[in-house]
N, C-alpha and C positions, 0 to 999 in steps of 0.2 A: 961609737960602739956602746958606750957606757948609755946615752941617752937610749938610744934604742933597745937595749936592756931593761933599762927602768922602764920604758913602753910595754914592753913584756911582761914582765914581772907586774904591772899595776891590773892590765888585762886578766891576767890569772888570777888575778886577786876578784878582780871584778865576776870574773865565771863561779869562785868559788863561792863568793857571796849569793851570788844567785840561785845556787846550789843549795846552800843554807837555809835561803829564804824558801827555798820550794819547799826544802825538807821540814821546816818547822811547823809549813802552811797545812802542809798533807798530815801531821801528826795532831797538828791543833785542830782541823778537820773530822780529824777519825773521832777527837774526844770530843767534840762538838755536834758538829752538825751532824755525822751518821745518825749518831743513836734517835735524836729528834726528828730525822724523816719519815719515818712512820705515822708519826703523829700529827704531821700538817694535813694530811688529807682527813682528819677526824676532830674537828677542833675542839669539842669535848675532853676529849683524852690528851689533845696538844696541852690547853688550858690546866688539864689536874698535873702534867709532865713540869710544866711550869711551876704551877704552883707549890710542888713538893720541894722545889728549889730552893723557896720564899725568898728571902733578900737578893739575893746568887741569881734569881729569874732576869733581870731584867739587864745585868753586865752580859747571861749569857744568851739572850736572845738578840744582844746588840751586839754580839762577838758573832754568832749566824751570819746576819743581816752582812758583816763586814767582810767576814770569807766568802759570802754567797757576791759580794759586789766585786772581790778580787776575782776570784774564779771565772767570772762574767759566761758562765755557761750552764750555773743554776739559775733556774727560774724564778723573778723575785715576787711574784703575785702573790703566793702561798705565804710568805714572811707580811707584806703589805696587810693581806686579809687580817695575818694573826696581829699585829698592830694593833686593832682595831678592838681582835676579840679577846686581846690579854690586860687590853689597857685605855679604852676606849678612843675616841677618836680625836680629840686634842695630844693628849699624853702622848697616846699611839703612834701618831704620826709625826712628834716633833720628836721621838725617839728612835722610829724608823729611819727619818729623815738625816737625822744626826750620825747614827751608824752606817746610813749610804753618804754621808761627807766622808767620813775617815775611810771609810773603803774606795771610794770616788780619788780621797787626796793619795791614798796609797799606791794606787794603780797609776795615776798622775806622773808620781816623782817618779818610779819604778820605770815607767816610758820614757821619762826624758832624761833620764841618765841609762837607761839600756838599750834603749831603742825601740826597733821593733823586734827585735831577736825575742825580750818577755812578752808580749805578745804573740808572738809566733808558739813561746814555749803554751800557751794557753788555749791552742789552736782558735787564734785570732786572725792570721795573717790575713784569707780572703773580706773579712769583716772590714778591714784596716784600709785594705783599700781600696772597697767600697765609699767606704766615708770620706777618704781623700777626693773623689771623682764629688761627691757629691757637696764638700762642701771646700770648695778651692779658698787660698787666700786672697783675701781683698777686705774691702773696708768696711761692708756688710757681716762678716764674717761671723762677729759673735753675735748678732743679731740673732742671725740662722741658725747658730747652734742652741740659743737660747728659745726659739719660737721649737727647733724641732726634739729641745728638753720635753716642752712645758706638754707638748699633745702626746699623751698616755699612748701605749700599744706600740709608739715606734719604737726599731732596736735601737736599745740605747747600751747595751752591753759591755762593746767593745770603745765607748765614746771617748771614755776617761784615758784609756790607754792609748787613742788616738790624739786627744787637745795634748798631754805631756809631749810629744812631739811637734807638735806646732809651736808659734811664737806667743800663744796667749799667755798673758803674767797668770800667775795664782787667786792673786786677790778675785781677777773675773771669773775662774774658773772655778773657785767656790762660790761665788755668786749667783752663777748659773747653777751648779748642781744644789744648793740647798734651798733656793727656790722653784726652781725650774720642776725639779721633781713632787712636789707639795699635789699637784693634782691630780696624777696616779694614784700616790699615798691614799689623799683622801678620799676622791672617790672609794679605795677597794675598803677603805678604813669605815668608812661610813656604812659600805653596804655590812660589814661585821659588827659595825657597832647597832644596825637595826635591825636586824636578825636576834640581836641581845636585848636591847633598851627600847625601840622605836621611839628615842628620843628627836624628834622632829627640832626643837627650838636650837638644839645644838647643831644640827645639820643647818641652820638657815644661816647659823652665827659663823660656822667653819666656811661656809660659800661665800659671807662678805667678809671676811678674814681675808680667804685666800686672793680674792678680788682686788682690795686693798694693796696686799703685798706685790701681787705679780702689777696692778700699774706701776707700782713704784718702783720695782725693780726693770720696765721696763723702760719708766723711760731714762732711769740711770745710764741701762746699757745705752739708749739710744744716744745719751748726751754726751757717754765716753767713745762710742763710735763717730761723733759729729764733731768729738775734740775740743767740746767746752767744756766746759765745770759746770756740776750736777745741779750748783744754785745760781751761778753765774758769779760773774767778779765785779765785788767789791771797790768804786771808786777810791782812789790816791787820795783826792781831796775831799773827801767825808769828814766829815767834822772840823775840816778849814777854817778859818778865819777869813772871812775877803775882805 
């Protein structure tokens, strides 16, 4: 009796924390993101929104970027773009990038300690198991999740909320989301940053950047999928004596 009591009692605890967590998320919301909706469709006026901020602009466009990646039912194009047009396309995007990790790890843990119930509370649930059909467990797994990160345009929404329920460790799971997502970023980053600058020589540097990173990140994943070590292993009698 006693044991299933404390089952009880922890459950509640668990509800009311979630409770909490909704309640803080919809209040830090209202102070956040409402009031700057208006202004993503006019990036003129987003841009002077910001900048009256001045210091305080760039914590609070990465507090956005990270309710808008919890929420996973705002649309993040309009935040991408402004990446670009608030802070050009390096800055832009390893800032955007950065605040979709933390909103990305947030939604993560959030799933795999609540389940699918947070999800569902974000009207997630048909999303959830769309992606379960589409990307079953097997040995391929994070391969697939990472090839269907990296191609811009897919939903990736409900993704985070999804892998915290699966068996992926953390480390791959931000591995994936903070490279994976880099090409979206930059692409919508670049198109705002030449609409601004028509800086050509930085768009040629940001394509073999990102070129760079995603082989290397893929064939990480490919070698942690394969179950070897990323450099391979180190002979025992290296530096032996014979």
């Amino acid at each position: 009796m006693g044991a299933e009591q404390g089952k009880k009692n922890l459950n509640r605890k668990k509800q009311a924390a979630v409770i909490l967590l909704i309640a803080v998320f919809l209040v830090v919301s209202a102070v956040l993101l409402v009031p700057a909706i208006p202004y993503l469709a006019q990036p003129e006026e987003f841009r002077a929104y910001m900048d009256a901020r001045g210091r305080a602009g760039i914590p609070i466009y990465m507090g956005m970027v990270i309710l808008q990646v919890i929420s996973a039912v705002i649309p993040a194009d309009p935040f991408e773009f402004a990446a670009g047009f608030l802070f050009g396309v390096v800055r832009g995007t390893l800032l955007c990038d950065a605040a979709m990790l933390i909103g990305s790890s947030i939604a993560f843990f959030l799933s795999r300690h609540f389940g699918m119930r947070i999800a569902v509370l974000f009207g997630g649930g048909r999303e959830i198991a769309q992606l379960q059909k589409l990307f079953q467990s097997g040995k391929r797994q994070v391969l697939y999740v990472f090839l269907f990160t990296v191609i811009p345009a897919l939903p990736k929404d409900f993704l985070p909320y999804f892998l915290g329920m699966t068996r992926m460790k953390f480390p791959v799971f931000a591995l994936i989301m903070f490279f994976g997502r880099i090409p979206g970023i930059v692409m919508t980053a670049l198109f705002a940053d030449a609409v601004l600058y028509q800086n050509k020589g930085m768009v040629v540097l940001m394509i073999l950047a990102a070129g760079v990173l995603y082989a290397g990140t893929f064939f990480l994943l490919h070698q942690y999928q394969a179950g070897k070590p990323p450099f391979g292993k180190r002979k025992r009698d290296m530096g032996k004596k014979s």
